[in-house]
VOBA-1610 file (N, C-alpha, C; in pm, whole numbers, padded with zeros to 5 digits, always signed):
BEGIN
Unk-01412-02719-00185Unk-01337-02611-00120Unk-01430-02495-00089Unk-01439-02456-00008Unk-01518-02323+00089Unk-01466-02219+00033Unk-01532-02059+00078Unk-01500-01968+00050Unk-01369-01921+00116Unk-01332-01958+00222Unk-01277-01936+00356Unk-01168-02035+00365Unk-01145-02122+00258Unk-01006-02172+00215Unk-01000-02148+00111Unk-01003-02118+00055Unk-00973-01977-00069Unk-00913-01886-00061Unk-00936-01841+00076Unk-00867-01722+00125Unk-00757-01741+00190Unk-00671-01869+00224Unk-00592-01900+00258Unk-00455-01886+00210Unk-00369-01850+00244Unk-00246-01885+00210Unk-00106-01927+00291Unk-00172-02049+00297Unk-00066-02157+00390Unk+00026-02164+00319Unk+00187-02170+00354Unk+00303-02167+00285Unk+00357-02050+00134Unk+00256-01997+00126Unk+00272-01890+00039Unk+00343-01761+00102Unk+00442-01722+00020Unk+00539-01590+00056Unk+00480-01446+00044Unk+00508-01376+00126Unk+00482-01239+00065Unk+00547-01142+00155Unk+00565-01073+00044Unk+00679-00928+00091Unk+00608-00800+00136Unk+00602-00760+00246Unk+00549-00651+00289Unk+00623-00525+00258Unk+00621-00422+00230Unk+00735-00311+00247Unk+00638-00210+00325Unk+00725-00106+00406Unk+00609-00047+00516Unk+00596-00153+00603Unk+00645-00233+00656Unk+00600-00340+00722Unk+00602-00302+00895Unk+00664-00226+00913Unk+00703-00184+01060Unk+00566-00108+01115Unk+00497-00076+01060Unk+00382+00012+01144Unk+00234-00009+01057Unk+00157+00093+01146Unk+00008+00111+01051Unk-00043+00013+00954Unk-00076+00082+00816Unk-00133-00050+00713Unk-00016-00178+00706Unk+00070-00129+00689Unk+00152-00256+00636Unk+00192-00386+00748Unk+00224-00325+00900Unk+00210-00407+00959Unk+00049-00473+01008Unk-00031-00422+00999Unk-00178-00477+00974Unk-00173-00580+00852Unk-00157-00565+00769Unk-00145-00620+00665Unk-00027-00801+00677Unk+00044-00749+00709Unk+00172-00849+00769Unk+00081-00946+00847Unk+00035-00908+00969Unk-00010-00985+01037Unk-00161-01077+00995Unk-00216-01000+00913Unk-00325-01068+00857Unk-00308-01180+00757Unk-00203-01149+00684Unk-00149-01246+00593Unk-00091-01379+00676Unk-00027-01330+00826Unk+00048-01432+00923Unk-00093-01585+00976Unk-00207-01489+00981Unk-00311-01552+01064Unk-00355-01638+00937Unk-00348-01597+00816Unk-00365-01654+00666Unk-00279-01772+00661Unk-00205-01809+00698Unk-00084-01909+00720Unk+00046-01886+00590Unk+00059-01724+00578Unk+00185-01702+00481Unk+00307-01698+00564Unk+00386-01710+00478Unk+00503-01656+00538Unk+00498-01503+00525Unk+00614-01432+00552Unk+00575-01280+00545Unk+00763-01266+00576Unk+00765-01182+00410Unk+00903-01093+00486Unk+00820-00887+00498Unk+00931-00877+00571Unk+00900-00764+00689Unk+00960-00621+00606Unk+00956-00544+00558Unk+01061-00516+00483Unk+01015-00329+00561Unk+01125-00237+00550Unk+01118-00114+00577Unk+01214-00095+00614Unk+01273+00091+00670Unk+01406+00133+00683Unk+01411+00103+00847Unk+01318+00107+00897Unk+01359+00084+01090Unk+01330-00085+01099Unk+01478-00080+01160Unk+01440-00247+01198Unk+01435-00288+01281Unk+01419-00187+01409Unk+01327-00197+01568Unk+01167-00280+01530Unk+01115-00173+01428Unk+00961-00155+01390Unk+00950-00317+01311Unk+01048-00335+01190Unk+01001-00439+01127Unk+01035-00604+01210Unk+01118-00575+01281Unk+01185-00680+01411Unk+01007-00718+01523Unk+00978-00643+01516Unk+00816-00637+01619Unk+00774-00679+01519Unk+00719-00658+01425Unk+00631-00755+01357Unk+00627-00850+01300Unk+00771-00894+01263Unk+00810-01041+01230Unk+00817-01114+01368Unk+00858-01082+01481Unk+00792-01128+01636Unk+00655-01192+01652Unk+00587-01087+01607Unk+00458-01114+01610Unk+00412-01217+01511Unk+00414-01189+01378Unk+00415-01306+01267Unk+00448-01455+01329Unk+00565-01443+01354Unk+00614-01624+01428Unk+00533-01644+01559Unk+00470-01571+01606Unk+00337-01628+01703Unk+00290-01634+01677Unk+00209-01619+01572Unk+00081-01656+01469Unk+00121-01774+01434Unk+00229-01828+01414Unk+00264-02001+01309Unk+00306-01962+01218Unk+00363-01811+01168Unk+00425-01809+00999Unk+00614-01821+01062Unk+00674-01814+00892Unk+00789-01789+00934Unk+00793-01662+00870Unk+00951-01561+00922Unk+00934-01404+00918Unk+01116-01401+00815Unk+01107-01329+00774Unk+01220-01257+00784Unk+01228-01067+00772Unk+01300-01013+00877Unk+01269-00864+00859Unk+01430-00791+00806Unk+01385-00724+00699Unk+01510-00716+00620Unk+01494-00544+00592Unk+01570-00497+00662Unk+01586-00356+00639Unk+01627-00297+00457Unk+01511-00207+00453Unk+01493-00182+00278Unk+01466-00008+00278Unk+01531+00048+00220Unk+01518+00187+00198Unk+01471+00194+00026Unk+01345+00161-00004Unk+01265+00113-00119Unk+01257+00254-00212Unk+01352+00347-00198Unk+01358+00462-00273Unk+01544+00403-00314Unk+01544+00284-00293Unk+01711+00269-00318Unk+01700+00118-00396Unk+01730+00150-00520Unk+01707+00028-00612Unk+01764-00090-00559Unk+01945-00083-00524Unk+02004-00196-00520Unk+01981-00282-00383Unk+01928-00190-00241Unk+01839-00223-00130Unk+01682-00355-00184Unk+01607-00283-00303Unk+01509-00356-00310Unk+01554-00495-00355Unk+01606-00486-00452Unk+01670-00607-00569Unk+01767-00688-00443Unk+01841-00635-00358Unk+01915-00724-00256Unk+01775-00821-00126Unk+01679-00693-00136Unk+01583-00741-00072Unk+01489-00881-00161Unk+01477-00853-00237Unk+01391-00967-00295Unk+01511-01094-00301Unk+01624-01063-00316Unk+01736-01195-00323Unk+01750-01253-00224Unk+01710-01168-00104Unk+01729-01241+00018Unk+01623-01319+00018Unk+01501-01284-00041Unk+01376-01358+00010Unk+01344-01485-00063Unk+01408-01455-00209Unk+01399-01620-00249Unk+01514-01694-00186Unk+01665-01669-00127Unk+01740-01738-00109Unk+01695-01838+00050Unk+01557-01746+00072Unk+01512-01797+00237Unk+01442-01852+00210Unk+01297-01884+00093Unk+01199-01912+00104Unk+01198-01990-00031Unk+01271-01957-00135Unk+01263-02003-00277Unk+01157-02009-00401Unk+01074-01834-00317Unk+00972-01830-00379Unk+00937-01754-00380Unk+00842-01637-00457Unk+00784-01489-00402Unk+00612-01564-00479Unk+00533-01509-00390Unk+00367-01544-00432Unk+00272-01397-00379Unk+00359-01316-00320Unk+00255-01163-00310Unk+00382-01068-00308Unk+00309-00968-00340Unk+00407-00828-00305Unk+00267-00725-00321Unk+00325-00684-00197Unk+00238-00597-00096Unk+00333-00444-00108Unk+00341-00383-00259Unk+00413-00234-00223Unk+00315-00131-00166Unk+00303-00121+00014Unk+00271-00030+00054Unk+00352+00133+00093Unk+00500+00054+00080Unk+00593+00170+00176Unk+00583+00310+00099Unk+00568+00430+00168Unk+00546+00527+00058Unk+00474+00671+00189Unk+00458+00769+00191Unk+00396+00924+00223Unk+00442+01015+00193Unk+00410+01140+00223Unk+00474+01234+00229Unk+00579+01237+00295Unk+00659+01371+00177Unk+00718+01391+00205Unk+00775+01521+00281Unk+00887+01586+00307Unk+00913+01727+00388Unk+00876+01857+00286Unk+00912+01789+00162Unk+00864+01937+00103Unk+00733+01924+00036Unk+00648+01816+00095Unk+00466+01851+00054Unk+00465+01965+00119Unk+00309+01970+00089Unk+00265+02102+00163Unk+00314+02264+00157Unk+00385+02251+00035Unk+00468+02332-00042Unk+00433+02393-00149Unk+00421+02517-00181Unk+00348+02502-00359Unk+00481+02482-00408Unk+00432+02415-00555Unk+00546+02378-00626Unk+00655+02471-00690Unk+00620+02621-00671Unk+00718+02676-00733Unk+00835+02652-00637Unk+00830+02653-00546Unk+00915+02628-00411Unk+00966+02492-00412Unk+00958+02423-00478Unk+00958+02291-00459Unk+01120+02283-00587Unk+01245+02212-00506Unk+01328+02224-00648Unk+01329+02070-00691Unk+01447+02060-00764Unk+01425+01907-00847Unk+01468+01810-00735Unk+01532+01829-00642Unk+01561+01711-00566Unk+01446+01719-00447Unk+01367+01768-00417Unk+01255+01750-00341Unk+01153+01708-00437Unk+01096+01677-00551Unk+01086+01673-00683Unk+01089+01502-00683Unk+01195+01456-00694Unk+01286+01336-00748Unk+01255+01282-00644Unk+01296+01323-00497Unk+01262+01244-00365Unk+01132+01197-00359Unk+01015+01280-00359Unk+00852+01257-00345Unk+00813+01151-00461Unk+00858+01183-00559Unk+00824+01088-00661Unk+00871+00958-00671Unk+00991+00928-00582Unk+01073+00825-00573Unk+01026+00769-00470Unk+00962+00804-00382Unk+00927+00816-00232Unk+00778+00691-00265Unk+00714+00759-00356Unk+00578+00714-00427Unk+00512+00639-00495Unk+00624+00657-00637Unk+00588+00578-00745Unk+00717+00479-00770Unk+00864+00563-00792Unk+00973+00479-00879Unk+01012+00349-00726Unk+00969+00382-00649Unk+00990+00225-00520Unk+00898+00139-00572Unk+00771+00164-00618Unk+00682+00043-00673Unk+00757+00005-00796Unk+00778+00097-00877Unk+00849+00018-00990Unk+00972-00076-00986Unk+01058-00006-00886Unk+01154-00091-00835Unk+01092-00223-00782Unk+00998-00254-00677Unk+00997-00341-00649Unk+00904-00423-00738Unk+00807-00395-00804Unk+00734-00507-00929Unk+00835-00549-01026Unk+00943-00446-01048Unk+01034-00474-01182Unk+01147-00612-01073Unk+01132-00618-00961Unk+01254-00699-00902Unk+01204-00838-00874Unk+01055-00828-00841Unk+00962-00974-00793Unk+00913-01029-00941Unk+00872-00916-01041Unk+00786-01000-01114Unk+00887-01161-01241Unk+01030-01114-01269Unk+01073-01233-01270Unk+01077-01400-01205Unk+01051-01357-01086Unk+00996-01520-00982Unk+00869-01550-01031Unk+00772-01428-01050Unk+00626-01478-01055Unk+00612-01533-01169Unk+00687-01488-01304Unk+00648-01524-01435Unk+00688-01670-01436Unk+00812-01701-01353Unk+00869-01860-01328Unk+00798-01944-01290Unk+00759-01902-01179Unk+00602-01952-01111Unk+00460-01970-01199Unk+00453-01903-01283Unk+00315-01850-01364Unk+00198-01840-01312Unk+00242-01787-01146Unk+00143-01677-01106Unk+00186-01605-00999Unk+00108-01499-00945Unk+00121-01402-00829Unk+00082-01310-00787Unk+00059-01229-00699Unk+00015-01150-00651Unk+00051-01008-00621Unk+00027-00893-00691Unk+00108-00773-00608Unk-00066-00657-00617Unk-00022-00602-00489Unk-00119-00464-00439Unk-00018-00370-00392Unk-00111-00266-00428Unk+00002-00132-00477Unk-00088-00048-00357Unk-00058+00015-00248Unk-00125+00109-00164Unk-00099+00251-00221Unk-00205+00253-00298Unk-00186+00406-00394Unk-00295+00503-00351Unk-00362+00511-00217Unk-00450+00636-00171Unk-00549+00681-00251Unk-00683+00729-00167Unk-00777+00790-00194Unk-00674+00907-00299Unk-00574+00987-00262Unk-00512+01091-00300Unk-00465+01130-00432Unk-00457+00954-00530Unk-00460+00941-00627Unk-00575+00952-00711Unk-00672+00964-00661Unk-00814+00982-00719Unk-00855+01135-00723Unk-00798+01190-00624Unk-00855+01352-00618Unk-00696+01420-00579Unk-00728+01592-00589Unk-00622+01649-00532Unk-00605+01672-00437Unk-00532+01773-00384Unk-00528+01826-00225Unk-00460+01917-00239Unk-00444+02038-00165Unk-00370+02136-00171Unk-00241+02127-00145Unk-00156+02141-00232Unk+00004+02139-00210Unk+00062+02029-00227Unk-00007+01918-00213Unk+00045+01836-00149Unk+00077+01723-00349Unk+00184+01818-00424Unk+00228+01811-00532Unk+00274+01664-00548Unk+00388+01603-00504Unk+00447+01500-00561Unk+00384+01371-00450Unk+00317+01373-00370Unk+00227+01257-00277Unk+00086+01242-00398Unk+00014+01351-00405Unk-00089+01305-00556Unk-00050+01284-00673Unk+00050+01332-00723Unk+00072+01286-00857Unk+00159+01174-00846Unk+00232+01128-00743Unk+00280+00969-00755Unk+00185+00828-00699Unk+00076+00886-00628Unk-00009+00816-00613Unk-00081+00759-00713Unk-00138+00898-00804Unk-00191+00887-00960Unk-00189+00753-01009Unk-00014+00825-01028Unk+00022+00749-01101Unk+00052+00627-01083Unk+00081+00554-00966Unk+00060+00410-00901Unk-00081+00349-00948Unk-00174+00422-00954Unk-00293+00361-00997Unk-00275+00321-01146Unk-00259+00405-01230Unk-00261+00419-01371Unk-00133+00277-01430Unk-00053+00318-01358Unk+00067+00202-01328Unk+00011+00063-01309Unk-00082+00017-01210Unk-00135-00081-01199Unk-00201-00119-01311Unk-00322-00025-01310Unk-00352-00085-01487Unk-00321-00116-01599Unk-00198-00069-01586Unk-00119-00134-01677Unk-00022-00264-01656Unk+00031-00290-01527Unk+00066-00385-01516Unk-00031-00515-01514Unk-00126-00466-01481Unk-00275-00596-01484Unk-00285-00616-01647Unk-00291-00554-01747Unk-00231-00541-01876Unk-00185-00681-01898Unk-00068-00615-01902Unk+00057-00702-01932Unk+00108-00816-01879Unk+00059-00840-01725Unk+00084-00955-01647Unk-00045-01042-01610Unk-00173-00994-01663Unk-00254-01063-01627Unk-00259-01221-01669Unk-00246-01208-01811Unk-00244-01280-01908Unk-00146-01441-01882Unk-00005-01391-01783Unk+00036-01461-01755Unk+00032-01496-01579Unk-00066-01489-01532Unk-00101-01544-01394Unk-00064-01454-01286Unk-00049-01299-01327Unk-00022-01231-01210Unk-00104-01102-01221Unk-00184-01135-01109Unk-00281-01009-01116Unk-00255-00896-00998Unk-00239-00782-01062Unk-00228-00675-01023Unk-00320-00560-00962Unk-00353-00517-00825Unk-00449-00433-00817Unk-00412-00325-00703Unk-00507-00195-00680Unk-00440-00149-00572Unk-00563-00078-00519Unk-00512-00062-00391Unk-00575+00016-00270Unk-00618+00162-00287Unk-00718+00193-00279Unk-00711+00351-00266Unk-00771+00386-00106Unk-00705+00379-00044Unk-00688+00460+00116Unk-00761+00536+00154Unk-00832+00565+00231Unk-00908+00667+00280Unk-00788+00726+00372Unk-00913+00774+00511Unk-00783+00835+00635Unk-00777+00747+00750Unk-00675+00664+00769Unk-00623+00575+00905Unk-00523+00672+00971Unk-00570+00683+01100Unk-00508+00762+01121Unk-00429+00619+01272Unk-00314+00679+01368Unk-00244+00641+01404Unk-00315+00635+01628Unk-00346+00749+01614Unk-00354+00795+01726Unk-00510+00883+01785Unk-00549+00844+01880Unk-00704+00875+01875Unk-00740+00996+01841Unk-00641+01133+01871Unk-00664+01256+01893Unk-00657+01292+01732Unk-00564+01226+01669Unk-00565+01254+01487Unk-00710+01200+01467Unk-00732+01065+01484Unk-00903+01003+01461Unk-00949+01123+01517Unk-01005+01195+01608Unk-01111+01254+01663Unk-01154+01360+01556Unk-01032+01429+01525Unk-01056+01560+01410Unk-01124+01556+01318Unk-01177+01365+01261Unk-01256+01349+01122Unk-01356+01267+01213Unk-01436+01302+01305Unk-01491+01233+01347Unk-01627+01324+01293Unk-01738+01229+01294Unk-01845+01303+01291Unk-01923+01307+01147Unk-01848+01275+01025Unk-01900+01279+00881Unk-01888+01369+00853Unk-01789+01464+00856Unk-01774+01605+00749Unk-01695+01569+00625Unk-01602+01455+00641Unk-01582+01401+00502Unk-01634+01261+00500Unk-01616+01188+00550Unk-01641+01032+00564Unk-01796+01001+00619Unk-01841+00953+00549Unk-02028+00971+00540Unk-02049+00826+00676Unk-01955+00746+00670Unk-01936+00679+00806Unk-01929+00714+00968Unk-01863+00858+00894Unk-01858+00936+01050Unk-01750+00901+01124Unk-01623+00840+01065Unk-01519+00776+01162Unk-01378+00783+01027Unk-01263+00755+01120Unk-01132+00763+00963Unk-01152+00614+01023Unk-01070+00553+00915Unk-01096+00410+00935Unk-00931+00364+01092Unk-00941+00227+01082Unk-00889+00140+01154Unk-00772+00075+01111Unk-00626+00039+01168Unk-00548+00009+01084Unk-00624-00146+01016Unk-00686-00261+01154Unk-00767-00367+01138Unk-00802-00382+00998Unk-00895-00298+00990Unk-00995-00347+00869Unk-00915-00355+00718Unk-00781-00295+00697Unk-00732-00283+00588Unk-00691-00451+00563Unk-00629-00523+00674Unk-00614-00668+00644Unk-00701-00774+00568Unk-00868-00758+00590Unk-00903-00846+00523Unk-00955-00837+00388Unk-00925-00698+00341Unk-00930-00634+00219Unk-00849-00642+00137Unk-00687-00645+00205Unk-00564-00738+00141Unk-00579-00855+00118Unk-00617-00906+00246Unk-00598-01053+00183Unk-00668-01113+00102Unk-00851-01069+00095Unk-00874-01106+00038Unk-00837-01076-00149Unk-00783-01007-00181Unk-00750-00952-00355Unk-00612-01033-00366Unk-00521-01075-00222Unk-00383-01154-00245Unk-00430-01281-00259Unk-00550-01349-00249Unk-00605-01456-00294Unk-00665-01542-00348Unk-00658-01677-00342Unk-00734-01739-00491Unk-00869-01668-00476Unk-00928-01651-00369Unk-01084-01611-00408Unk-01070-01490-00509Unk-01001-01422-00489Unk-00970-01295-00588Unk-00886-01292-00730Unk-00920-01377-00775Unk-00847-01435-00889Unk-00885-01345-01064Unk-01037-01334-00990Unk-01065-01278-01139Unk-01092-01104-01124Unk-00996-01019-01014Unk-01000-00963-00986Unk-00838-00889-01023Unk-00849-00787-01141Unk-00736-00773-01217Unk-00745-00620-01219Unk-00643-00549-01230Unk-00638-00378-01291Unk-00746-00301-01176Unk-00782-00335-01043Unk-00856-00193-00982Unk-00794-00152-00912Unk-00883-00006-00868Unk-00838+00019-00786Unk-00971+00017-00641Unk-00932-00057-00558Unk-01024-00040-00475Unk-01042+00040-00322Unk-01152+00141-00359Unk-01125+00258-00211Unk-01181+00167-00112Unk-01093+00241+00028Unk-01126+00159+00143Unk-01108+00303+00229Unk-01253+00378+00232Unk-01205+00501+00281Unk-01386+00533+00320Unk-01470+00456+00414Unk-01550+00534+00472Unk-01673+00546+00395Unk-01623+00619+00244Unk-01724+00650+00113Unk-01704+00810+00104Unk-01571+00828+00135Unk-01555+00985+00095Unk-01540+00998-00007Unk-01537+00911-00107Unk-01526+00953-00272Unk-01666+00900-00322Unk-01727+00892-00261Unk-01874+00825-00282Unk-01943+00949-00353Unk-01929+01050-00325Unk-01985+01209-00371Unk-01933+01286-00465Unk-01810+01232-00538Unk-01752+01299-00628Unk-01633+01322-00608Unk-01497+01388-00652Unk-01411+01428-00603Unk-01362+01489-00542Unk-01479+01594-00539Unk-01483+01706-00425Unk-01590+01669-00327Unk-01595+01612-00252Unk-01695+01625-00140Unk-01793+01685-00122Unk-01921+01697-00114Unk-02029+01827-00069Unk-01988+01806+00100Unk-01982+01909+00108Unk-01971+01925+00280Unk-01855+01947+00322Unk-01743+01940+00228Unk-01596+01931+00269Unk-01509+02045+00199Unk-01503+02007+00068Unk-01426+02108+00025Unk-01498+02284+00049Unk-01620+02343+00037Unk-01596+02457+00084Unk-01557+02493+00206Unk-01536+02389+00275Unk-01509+02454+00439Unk-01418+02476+00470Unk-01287+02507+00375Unk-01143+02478+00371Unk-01108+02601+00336Unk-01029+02687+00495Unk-01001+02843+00454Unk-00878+02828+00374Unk-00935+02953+00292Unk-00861+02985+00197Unk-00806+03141+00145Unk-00726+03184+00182Unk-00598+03258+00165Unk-00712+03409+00102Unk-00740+03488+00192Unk-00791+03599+00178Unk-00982+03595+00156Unk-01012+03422+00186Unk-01152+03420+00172Unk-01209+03411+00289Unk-01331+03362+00358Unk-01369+03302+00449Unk-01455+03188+00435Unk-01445+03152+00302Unk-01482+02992+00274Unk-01350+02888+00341
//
């Protein structure tokens, strides 16, 4: 067996959440060209309807199942649908997750239900959805889940209160689920994100290496074969990380040289 069927996953399931756009539909489709199946999962089902489209032109089969993954009995109905279609779960891909309306907020301003939302928004949807799949996998006695927990979880940012500390904690979360589930055939790891941005004129603003020593924010593209490869046997002995996919802006520390003083600040001219 080759390196490059290793990386395969013909007839193997996996649940996208976020699936309608950016990383996750990147992700979807890379897994499709992988020969998985792929359910589609997110709250617009214009967005997740297009990429399960796309999936079944690749040769997978799709299902796109509208999931509001900050809503427990949504996820748990979502994973029921997916074994009752497929009779199997073999990845979970919890990407769905950003900011929210009251980032960018200092926290005194911030009350408990903007609070509860961001954090739910972040972290308690991953828990929901590992606590809903990992019963199939233990049946199975093995599987796959990646947690898209951001560069953001590694460092701070200004304001931006309950998007870093549920990121954090998605990381810290992983290591512990690699813990506890390794042992029995399901390895756990996650993403730490740089900046993908959507639209050229957002790319242009980080162009150049003032944070990203690459000189560019990344591509939705490149996040796919970075998934797939950790959702696969080649990645087997690959348990509890977190791995950045961000350029090498954390390559320098947590604070950047070149970045963080250049960031005005409220009566300075740094």
């Amino acid at each position: 067996m080759t390196v490059l069927d290793r990386m395969r996953l013909d007839d193997r399931v996996a649940i996208v959440t976020g699936a309608g756009r950016g990383l996750g539909r990147a992700m979807a489709l890379a897994f499709a060209d992988a020969g998985a199946n792929v359910v589609c999962a997110a709250r617009t089902l214009e967005q997740i309807e297009d990429t399960a489209t796309e999936v079944r032109a690749r040769g997978g089969r799709a299902l796109a199942i509208p999931t509001d993954v900050t809503d427990v009995a949504q996820v748990n109905a979502m994973v029921e649908r997916t074994v009752a279609e497929f009779g199997r779960i073999d990845v979970l891909i919890g990407n769905a997750g950003g900011r929210t309306k009251a980032d960018n907020r200092p926290l005194h301003e911030i009350d408990d239900a903007d609070w509860r939302h961001g954090i739910d928004t972040n972290l308690t949807s991953i828990v929901s959805s590992v606590r809903a799949v990992v019963p199939h996998m233990l049946r199975q006695g093995r599987g796959k889940i990646l947690i898209n927990a951001s560069g953001l979880g590694l460092r701070g940012n200004r304001n931006l209160n309950m998007y870093c500390a549920g990121k954090a904690a998605a990381i810290n979360l992983t290591r512990s689920l690699a813990l506890t589930y390794g042992p029995q055939g399901i390895q756990v790891n996650a993403l730490a994100t740089g900046l993908f941005f959507q639209t050229e004129a957002a790319a242009a603003r980080w162009s150049g290496g003032l944070y990203i020593p690459v000189g560019r924010s990344g591509s939705s593209w490149e996040i796919g074969p970075l998934a797939l490869y950790l959702c696969s046997d080649a990645a087997s002995g690959v348990n509890g990380a977190a791995v950045l996919i961000d350029g090498g802006g954390l390559a320098g520390g947590v604070a950047p040289v070149g970045f963080a003083p250049r960031i005005p600040l409220p009566g300075g001219s740094a």
